[in-house]
C-alpha positions in Angstrom: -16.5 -22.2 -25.2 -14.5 -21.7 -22.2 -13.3 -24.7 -20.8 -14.5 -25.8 -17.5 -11.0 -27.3 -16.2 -8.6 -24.4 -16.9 -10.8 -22.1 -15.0 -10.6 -24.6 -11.8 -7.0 -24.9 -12.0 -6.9 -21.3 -12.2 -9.1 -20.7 -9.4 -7.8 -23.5 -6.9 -4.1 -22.0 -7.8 -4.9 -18.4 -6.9 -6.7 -19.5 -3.5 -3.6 -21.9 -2.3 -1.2 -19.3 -2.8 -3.3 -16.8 -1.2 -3.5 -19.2 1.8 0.2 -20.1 1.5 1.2 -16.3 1.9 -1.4 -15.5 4.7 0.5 -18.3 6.7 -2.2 -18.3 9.5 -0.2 -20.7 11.7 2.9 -19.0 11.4 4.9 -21.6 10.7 7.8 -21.9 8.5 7.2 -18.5 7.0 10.0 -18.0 4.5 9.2 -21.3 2.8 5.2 -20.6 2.5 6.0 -17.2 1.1 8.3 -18.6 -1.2 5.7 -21.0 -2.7 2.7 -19.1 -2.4 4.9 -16.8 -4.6 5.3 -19.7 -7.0 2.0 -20.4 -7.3 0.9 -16.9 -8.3 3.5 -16.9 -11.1 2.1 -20.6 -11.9 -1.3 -19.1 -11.8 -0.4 -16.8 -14.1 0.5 -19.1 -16.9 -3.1 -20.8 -16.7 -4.8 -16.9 -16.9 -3.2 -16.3 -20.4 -4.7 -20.3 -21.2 -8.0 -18.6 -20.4 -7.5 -15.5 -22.0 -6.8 -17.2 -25.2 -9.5 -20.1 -25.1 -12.3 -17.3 -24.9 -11.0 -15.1 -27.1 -10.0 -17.1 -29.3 -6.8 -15.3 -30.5 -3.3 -15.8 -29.0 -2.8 -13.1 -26.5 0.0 -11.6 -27.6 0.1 -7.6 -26.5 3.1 -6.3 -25.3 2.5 -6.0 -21.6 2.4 -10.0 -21.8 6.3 -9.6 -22.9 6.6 -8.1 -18.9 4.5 -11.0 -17.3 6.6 -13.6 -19.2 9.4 -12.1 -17.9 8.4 -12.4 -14.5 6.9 -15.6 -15.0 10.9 -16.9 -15.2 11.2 -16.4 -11.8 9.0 -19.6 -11.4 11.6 -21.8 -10.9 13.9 -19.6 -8.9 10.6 -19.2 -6.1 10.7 -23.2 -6.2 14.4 -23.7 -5.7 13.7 -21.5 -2.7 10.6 -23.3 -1.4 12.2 -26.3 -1.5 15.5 -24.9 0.1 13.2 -23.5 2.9 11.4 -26.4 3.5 14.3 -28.7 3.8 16.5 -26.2 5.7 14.4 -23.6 7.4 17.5 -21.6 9.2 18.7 -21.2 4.8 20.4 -18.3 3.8 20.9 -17.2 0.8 24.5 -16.0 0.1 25.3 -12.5 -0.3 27.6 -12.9 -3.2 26.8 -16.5 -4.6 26.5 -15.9 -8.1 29.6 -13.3 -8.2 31.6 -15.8 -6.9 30.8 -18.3 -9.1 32.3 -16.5 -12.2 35.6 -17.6 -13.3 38.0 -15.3 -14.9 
């Protein structure tokens, strides 16, 4: 039985971000991009919930090992939103984490 829930988070998740990167007022773009981006990878955490509540077996094939992978850029696309939205003229240092190694 699939469950009802997952599939509307799911759903609602995939249409936000898709309005969030459309951006038809054209406002702010950089942040909306930036979380609409956060939301897909968000969006993808809840398809693997789905694949595995209608299967029935843990999806665990390879090509998952790349979406996982990708999926720890979640928090990096939020830092960003939120850096965006707070400071919309932001940018993001050429060498910030180069310099931040210590010899």
């Amino acid at each position: 039985m699939i469950h009802f829930l997952e599939i509307n988070i799911f759903g609602s998740l995939i249409l936000l971000a898709f309005l969030f990167l459309a951006n038809p007022l054209k406002l702010n773009t950089k942040a909306n991009r930036w979380l609409g981006i956060f939301l897909l990878l968000w969006a993808s955490h809840w398809i693997e919930e789905i694949i595995t509540l209608s299967s029935g077996v843990p999806f665990e094939l390879s090509p998952t090992s790349l979406v996982k992978v990708i999926q720890l850029l979640g928090p990096v696309a939020f830092f960003l939103c939120i850096k965006y939205f707070t400071n919309p003229n932001y940018k993001i240092p050429r060498y910030s984490i180069a310099y931040q190694v210590v010899p």
